[in-house]
N, C-alpha and C positions, 0 to 999 in steps of 0.2 A: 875191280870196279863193277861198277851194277850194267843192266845189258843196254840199256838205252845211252850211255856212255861209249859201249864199246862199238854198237852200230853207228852214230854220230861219227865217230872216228872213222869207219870203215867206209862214210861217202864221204869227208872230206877225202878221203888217199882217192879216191875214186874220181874227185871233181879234180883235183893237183894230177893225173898223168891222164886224162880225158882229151883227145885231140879234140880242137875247137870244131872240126869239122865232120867228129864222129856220127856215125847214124843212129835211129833211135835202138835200133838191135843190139850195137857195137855198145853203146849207153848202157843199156838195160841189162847186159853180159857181165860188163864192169862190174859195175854197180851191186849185182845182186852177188859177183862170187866175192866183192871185198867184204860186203857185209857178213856173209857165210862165214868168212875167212875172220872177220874182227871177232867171230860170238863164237867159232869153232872149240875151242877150247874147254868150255865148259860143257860140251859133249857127255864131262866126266862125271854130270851128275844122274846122266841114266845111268852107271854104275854104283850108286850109292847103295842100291837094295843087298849088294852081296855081300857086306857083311853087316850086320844086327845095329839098328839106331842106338844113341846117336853117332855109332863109331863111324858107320859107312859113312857118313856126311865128311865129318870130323878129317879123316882119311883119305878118302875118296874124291872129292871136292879140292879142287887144285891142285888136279894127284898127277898121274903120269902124264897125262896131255897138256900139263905147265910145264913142261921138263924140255932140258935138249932132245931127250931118245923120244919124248912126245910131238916134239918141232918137226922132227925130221918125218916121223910117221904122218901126221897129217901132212904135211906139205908136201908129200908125195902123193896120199892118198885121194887128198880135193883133187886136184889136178887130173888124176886118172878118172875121176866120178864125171868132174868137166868136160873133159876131151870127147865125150860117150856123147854130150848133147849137140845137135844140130845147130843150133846157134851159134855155141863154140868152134867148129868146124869152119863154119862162114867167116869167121876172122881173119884176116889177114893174119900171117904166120908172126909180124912183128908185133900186131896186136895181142897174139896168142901170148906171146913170150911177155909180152908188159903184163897182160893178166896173170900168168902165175909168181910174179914178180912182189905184184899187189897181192896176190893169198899172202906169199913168206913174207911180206911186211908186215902186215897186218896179223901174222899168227904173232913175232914178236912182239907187232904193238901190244895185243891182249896182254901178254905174260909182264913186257915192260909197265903196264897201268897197273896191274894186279898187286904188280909190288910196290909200289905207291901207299898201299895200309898198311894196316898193323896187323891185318889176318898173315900177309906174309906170303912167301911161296917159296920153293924148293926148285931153283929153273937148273940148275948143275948136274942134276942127277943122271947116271949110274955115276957119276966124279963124285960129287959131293951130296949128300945125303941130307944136309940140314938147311934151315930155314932162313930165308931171309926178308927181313921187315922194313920198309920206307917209312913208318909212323910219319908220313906227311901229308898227306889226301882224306879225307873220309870215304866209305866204299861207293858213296854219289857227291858230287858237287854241283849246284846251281847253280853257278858262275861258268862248268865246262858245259851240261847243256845250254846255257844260252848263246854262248860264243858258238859253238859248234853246229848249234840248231837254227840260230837265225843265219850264218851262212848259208846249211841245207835250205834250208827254207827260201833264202834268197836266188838259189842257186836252180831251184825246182822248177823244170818245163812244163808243167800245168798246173793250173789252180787247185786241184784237188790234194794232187801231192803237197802244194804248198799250206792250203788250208788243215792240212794233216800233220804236216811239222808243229806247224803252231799251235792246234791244238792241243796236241799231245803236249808240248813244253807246257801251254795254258792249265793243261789238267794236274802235272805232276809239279809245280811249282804251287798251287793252290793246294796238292795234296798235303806235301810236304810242312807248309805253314799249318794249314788245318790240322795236323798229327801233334804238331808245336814241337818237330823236331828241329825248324827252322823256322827263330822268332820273326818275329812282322817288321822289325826294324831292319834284318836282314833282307827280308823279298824288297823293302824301298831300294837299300840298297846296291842289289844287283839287279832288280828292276832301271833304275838311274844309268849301272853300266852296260848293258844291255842295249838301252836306248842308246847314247853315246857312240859303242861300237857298231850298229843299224843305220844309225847318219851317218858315220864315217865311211861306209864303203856301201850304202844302198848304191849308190853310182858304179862302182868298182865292175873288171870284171869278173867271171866266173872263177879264176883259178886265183887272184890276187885278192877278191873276200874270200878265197880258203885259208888264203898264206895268211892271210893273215888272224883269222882264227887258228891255226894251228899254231900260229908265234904266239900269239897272246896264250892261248892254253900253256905253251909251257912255259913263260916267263911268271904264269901265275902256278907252275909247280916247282919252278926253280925257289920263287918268291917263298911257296910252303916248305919246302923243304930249309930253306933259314930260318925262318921260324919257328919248325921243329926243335931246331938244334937251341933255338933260345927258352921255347917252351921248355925242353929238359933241362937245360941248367937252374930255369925257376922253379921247375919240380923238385931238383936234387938240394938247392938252398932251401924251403921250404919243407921236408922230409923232416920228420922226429927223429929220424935214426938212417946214417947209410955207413955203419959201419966196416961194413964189407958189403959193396954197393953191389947186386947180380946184377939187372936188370931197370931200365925206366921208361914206359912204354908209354908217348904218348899220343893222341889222335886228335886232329881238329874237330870244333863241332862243324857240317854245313852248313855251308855260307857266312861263318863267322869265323871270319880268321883269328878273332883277339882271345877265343876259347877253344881250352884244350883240355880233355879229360888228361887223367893223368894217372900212373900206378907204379910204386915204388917197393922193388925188389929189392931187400938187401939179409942177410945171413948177420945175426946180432950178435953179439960176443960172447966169447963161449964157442959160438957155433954149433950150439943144441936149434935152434930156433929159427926159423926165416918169418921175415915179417913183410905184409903186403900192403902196403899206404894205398888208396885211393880215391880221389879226390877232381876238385878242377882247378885249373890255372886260367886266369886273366892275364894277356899280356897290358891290358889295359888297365888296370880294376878301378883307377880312381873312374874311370869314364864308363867302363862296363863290366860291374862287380864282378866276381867268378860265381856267386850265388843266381845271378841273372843266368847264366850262361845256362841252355837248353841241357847240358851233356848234366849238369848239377841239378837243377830243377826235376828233369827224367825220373831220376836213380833215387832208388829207397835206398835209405843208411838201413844196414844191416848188421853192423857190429860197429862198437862203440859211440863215441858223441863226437858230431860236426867240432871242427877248429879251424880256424886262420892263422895261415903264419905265409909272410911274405905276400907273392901274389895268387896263390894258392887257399881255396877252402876243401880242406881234408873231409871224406866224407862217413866214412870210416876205416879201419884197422883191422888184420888179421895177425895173430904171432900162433904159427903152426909148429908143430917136431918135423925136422928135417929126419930123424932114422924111423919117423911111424909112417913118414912120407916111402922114404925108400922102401921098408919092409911093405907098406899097401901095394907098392907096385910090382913087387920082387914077389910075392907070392898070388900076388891077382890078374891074372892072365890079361883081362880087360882094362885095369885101372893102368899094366904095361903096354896096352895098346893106346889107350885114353894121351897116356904121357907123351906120344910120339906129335901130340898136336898142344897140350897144353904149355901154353907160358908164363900165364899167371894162375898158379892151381890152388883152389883152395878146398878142403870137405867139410861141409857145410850138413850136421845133421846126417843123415844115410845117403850122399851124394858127394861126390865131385866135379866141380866146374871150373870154367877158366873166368876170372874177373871179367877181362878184357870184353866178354859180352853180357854181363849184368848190366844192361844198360835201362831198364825199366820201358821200353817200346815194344818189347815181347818177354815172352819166358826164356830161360839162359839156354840157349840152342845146344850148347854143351855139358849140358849137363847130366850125369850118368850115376845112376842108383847103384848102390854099393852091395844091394843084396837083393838080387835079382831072381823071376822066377826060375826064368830057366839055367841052367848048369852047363859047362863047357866051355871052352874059349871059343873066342870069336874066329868065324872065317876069313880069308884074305887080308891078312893083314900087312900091310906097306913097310918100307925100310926104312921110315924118315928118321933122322936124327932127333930125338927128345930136346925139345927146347931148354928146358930144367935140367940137361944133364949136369950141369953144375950142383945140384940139388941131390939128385938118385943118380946121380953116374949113366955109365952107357949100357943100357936094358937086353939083355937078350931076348 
C-alpha cells in the first residue's frame, strides 16, 4: 500500500492503546515510533541502487524487510534506536513495553496491507521463497484514507495538526480525480461515505472513532476481497481461451469497486504457446460499462483489437513461445533475474515487461531492454521464487 495509508494506520494503532490520560511527551513518543514502525519496512528501497535498474527495484522493493527474518531484524532494531532517546526513557516501563508492542504491530500491519495487491510479497522467507498476491486492494484506496484520516483528524489535539490531516486528504483526493485515475462519480461517492461516517462519531470518543474506522477498513477489505474472487470467475467465463488456466490476476480500480482490470494466463493446446488476455471487468456493466472503467480508459491496446464478451472488455491479446521463453531466461543472466518478479511476462519488441503494470499513468516500471549496453550479470540478486515457474521451470 502507498505511504500515506500506511502512516494512517500507524496513528489509529497509536490512538487504540493511548491512555486517556497520557501526557503530551508520552503522546508524541507513541505516535511518532508507530508511525516509524507502520513505513519501516520500505526502508528497502534505499537498497535498490545495488543492483542495475530496473532489477534493484524489481528485487529489492518488498525484499527482505517484508520477510519473517526482516520482521524480526527490525523489530529488534527500532526498539534498540528507541530506547537511546530521552523521551523514551521517561516512560513508564509499561508504557515502554505497549510501545514496542505497537512497533511489532505495526511492522505486520505493513507486510499484512502490502499483500492486499497484486504486486504481491514474499513474507515466509528463508521457509518459503515465493510470492504471494491478495489481487484485492489497489496499492491506494480512497475510501481507507478517508476513514482513517477523518478519524486522525478528529482525533488531533491542535488545530494545525488537524488542518494538516485534512488537507493533505483535500489535496490527494483532488489529485487522484485530476489524473482521472479515479473518475468524478467515484470522489461523489466516497465523498457521500465519508461525510456519513464524520457525523456518525464526530461525537464519539477518541479510541471508539478509531475502532471504528479500523472496523470499517476492514469490513471494506473483507467486502474486496469477495469481490475479487467474483471479479475472477467473470474474467475466467469471459477469456477466449483457459485451456490450461496458469494464472488470473485481477486488481480493483480506486474507489470503484464495480471495476477490475483483469489478465488472463493460460498455456494453449499443444502447450507450445501461453497466451495473456488483458482487459476490464464490470461487475456492473449494464449500470457502469467496463469501457467507462478508469483501469480501460488508461491503457493503450497494444496488440490486437478491443472485444466483449460477458462482463468483460478485452483490451488486447499476447500468444508468446513458452521454450523461447524458457531459453531467454536460461541463457540471460538478467531476463533469470527479471523472472524472479515477473507474473505476467511478456517481450514486447527489444524488452520485457510484466503486463500487470502497463497501465498507461506512467511508463511500464518494469520493464528491461534485452540488449543492453553494458555486459555482465547483475549484482545482488534475491532468491525469490519465479512467479512463471509454471512457464520456465525453477531458474538457477
Amino acid at each position: 500500500m502507498d505511504n500515506i495509508t500506511h502512516s494512517l494506520v500507524g496513528v489509529a494503532f497509536a490512538e487504540l492503546v493511548q491512555p486517556s490520560a497520557a501526557t503530551a511527551d508520552h503522546r508524541r513518543v507513541l505516535m511518532a515510533g508507530s508511525i516509524v514502525a507502520a513505513n519501516l519496512p520500505d526502508i528497502d528501497l534505499a537498497c535498490t541502487w545495488i543492483t542495475p535498474a530496473p532489477l534493484g527495484y524489481l528485487l529489492h522493493h518488498r525484499g527482505y524487510t517484508h520477510t519473517l527474518a526482516g520482521f524480526v531484524v527490525l523489530a529488534v532494531a527500532l526498539p534498540l534506536l528507541m530506547h537511546a532517546s530521552r523521551a523514551v526513557h521517561r516512560l513508564p516501563g509499561a508504557a515502554r513495553r505497549v510501545l514496542y508492542g505497537l512497533i511489532a504491530l505495526n511492522l505486520l500491519g505493513h507486510v499484512s496491507l502490502d499483500a492486499l495487491n497484486n504486486y504481491g510479497v514474499h513474507p515466509f522467507y528463508p521457509l518459503d521463497p515465493r510470492w504471494y498476491y491478495g489481487d484485492a486492494v489497489f496499492v491506494f484506496e480512497p475510501l481507507l484514507w478517508l476513514l482513517l484520516g477523518i478519524a486522525a483528524a478528529c482525533n488531533a489535539r491542535t488545530s494545525a495538526a488537524r488542518n494538516a490531516v485534512a488537507g493533505l486528504l483535500s489535496f490527494v483526493m483532488l489529485a487522484v480525480v485530476a489524473a482521472r485515475v479515479v473518475p468524478f462519480v467515484a470522489l461523489v461517492g466516497n465523498t457521500l461515505a465519508a461525510a456519513l461516517f464524520l457525523a456518525l462519531v464526530r461525537r464519539a470518543g477518541h479510541r471508539t472513532r478509531t475502532a471504528a474506522a479500523i472496523i470499517l477498513a476492514t469490513l471494506f477489505i473483507i467486502g474486496m476481497s469477495g469481490l475479487s474472487t467474483v471479479a475472477r470467475r467473470e474474467a475466467v467465463a469471459a477469456a477466449r481461451s483457459t485451456a490450461d488456466l496458469l494464472d488470473v490476476i485481477v486488481s480493483p480500480d480506486p474507489g470503484m469497486p464495480l471495476c477490475w482490470s483483469a489478465i488472463v494466463v493460460s498455456r494453449e493446446r499443444g502447450g507450445e504457446t501461453y497466451r495473456s488476455e488483458r482487459g476490464t471487468v464490470s461487475l456492473a456493466p449494464r449500470w457502469y460499462p467496463p469501457g467507462e472503467c478508469a483501469s480501460y480508459k488508461l491503457a493503450s491496446t497494444a496488440a490486437g483489437s478491443p472485444h466483449a464478451a460477458g462482463k468483460a472488455l478485452w483490451r488486447d491479446e499476447y500468444r508468446q513461445s513458452i521454450a523461447a521463453l524458457r531459453d531467454l531466461a536460461q541463457r540471460d543472466c538478467r531476463v533469470r533475474a527479471w523472472m524472479q518478479f515477473g507474473r505476467a511476462p511478456v517481450v514486447r519488441g527489444d524488452s520485457i515487461e510484466d503486463l500487470r503494470f502497463d497501465t498507461g499513468v506512467r511508463g511500464n516500471f518494469t520493464a528491461m531492454a534485452l540488449h543492453p549496453e553494458w555486459r555482465g550479470c547483475p549484482s545482488n540478486v534475491t532468491p525469490w521464487a519465479p512467479p512463471r515457474a509454471d512457464l520456465v521451470g525453477l531458474l538457477d
